[in-house]
C-alpha positions in Angstrom: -190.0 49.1 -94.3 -190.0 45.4 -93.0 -191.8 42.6 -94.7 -191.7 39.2 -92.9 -194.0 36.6 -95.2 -197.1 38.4 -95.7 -196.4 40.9 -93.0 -195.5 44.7 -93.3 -194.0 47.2 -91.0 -192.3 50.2 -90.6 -188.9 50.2 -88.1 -188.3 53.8 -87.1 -184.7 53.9 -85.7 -184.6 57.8 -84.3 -182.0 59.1 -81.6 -184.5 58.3 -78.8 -185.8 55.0 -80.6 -183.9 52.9 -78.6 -186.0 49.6 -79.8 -183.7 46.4 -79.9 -184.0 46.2 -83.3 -182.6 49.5 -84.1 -179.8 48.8 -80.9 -179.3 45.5 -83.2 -178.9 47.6 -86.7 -176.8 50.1 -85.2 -174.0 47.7 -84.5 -174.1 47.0 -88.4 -174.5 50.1 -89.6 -177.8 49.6 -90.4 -177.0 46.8 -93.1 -179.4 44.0 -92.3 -177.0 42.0 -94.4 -174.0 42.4 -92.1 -175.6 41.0 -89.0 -174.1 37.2 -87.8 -175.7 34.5 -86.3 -174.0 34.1 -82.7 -172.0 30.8 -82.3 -174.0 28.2 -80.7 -177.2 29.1 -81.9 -178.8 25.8 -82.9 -182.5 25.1 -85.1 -183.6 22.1 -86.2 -183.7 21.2 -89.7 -187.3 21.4 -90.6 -187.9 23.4 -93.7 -190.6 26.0 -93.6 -189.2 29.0 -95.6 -189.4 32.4 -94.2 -188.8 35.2 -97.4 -188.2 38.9 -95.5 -187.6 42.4 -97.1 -185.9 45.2 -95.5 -185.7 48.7 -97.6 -184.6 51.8 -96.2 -182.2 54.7 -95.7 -179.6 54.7 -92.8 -177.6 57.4 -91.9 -178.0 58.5 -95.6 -177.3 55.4 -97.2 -179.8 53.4 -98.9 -180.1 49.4 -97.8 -182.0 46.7 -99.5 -182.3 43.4 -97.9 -184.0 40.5 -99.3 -183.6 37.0 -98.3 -185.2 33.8 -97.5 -184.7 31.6 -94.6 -185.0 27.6 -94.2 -187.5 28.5 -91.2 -188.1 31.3 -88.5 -185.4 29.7 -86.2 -182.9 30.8 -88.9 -184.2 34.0 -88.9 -184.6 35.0 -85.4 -181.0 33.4 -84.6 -179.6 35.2 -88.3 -181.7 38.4 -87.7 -181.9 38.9 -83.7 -185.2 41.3 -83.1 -184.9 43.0 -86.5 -187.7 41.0 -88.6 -190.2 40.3 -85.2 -193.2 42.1 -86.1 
C-alpha cells in the first residue's frame, strides 16, 4: 500500500508488472528507504511538507516506509515514480 498525503494506493509489482515504480524498487530490493536522489537534482526551498507511507512484503520481506518530505520536488527527485499516484 502507498499513501501520498491523503491519497491511497496499491503498487502491485508481479513478474509482468513492469511499471516504473516497481523497475525503480527492484533496483533496491524493494526497500523504499534505500533509494537515492540522483546528483544534480535541484528544488527550491519552499516548504510544503509531503508525509508518504509505503507497507508491504517484497520478495518475502516485510518493508515499512514512512517519511515526510520538505515538498513534492523532494519527493519525486528522493522517490523517482514510486509515490506518483
Amino acid at each position: 500500500m502507498i499513501t501520498v498525503g491523503d491519497k491511497t494506493g496499491v503498487l502491485s509489482c508481479t513478474r509482468r508488472a513492469r511499471t516504473p515504480a516497481c523497475t525503480t524498487l527492484e533496483r533496491v530490493g524493494g526497500d523504499p528507504a534505500q533509494l537515492t536522489r540522483p546528483d544534480g537534482t535541484a528544488c527550491t526551498m519552499e516548504y510544503n511538507p509531503v508525509h508518504v507511507k509505503a507497507m508491504g512484503i517484497w520478495d518475502g520481506k516485510r518493508h515499512d516506509y514512512d517519511r515526510t518530505f520538505s515538498n513534492g520536488c523532494e519527493l519525486a527527485a528522493s522517490t523517482g515514480p514510486v509515490f506518483r499516484l
